[in-house]
C-alpha positions in Angstrom: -3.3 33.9 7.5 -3.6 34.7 11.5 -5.8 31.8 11.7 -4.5 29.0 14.6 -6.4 26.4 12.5 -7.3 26.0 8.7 -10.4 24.1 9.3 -13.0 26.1 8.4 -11.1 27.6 5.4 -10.5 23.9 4.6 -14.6 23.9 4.4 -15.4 27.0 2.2 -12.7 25.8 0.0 -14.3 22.2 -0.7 -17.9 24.0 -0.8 -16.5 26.8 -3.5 -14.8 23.8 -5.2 -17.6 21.6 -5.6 -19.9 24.8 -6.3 -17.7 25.2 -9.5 -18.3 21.5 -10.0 -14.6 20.3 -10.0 -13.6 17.4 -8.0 -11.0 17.0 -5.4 -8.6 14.4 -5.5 -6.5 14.0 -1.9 -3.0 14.6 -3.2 0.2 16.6 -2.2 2.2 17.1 -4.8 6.0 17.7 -4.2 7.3 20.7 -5.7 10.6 18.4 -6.4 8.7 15.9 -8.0 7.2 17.8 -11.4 7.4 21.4 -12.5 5.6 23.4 -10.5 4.6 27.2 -11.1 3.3 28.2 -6.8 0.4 31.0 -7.0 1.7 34.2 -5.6 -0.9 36.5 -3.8 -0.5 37.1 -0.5 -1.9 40.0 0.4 -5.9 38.9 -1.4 -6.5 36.5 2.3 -9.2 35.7 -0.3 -6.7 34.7 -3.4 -7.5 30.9 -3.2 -10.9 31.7 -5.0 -8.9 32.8 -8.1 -6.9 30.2 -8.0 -9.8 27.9 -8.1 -11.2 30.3 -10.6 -8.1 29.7 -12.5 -8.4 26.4 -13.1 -11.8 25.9 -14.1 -11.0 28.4 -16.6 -7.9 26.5 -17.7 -10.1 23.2 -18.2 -8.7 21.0 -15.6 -11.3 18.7 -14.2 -10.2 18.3 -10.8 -8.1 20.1 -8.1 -5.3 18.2 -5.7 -6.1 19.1 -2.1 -3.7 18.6 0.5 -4.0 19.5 4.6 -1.4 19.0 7.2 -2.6 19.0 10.9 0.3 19.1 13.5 0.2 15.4 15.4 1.7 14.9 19.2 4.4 12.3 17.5 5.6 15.0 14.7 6.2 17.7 17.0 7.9 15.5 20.1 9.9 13.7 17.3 11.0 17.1 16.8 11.6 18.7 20.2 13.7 15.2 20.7 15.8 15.9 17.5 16.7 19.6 18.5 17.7 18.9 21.5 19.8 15.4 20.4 20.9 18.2 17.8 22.3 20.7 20.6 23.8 18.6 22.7 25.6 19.3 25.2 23.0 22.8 25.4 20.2 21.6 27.7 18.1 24.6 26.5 18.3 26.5 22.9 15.5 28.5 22.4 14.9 26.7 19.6 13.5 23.7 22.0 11.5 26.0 24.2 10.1 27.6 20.8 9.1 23.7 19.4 7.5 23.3 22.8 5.4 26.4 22.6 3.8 24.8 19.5 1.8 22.1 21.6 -1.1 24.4 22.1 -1.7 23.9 18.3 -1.3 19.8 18.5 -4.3 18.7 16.1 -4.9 22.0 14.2 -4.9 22.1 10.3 -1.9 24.3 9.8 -1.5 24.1 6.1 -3.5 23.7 2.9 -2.4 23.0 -0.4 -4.6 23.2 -3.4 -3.1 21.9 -7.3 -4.1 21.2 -10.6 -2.1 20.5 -13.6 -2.2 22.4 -17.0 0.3 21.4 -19.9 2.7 19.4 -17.9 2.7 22.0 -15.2 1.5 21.8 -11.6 0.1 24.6 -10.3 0.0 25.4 -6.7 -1.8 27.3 -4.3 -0.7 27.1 -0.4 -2.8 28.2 2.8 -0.6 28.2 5.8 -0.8 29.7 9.7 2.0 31.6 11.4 2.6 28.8 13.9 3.2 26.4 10.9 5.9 28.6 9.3 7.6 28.4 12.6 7.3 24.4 12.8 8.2 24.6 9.0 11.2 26.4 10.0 12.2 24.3 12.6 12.0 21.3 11.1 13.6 22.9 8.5 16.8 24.1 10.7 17.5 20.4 11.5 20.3 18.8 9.4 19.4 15.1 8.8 21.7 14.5 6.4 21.6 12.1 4.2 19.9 8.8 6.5 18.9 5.5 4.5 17.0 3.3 6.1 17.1 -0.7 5.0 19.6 -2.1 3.0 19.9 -2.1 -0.5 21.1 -5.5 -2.3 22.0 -3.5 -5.5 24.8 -1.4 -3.3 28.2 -3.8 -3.5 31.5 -2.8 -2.8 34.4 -4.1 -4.9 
């Protein structure tokens, strides 16, 4: 997609979903979290039809619909962790490139679209350039492994 924001796909895909009388349930589902099969079309700009097409055929009676719009607080948390990540490097590119994303603060960047069908979840995903690259950046950072809280059942002997 060359869109800079999903919105009006977001649109024609809840139109064309309810025109095929399914329902949409607001759910992401996490492709770590059940089996998931991802639909792979990428060159059909149009393939999210089939999908939807798919899965009335396949009986399910309702599609997960998930959107993702970049928010001021995601995208300075993340400027703030690359450069915390860089130290002492006052400038990677990798900041100035983080940066560059603000003109797409408050877009829809990515759409995901899901039903399930014998224990599977199938997935269809809509996403701009400029999200890839957030993706990737976000992506790039290593967190490790951070718990937050305690946990009474951890004791040490």
């Amino acid at each position: 997609m060359s869109q800079i924001s999903l919105l009006s796909l977001k649109d024609d895909m809840v139109a064309f979903i309810e025109g095929h009388g399914l329902r949409r349930v607001p759910a992401y589902v996490g492709s770590e979290d059940v089996p998931t099969v991802l639909w792979d079309d990428e060159e059909n700009v149009d393939s999210w039809k089939d999908f939807v097409e798919t899965a009335k055929s396949a009986g399910a009676p309702f599609l997960t619909m998930s959107e993702i719009r970049l928010e001021k607080a995601d995208l300075e948390l993340l400027i703030e962790e690359l450069q915390e990540s860089s130290f002492p490097n006052s400038d990677p590119p990798e900041v100035e490139e983080a940066q560059s994303l603000a003109t797409y603060v408050g877009k829809v960047g990515y759409i995901q679209l899901g039903f399930a069908h014998q224990g599977v979840f199938f997935l269809h995903e809509s996403t701009t350039p400029w999200y890839k690259r957030y993706q990737n950046l976000l992506d790039s950072l290593d967190l490790g492994d951070i718990v937050y809280g305690d946990d009474e059942d951890d004791t040490v002997n």
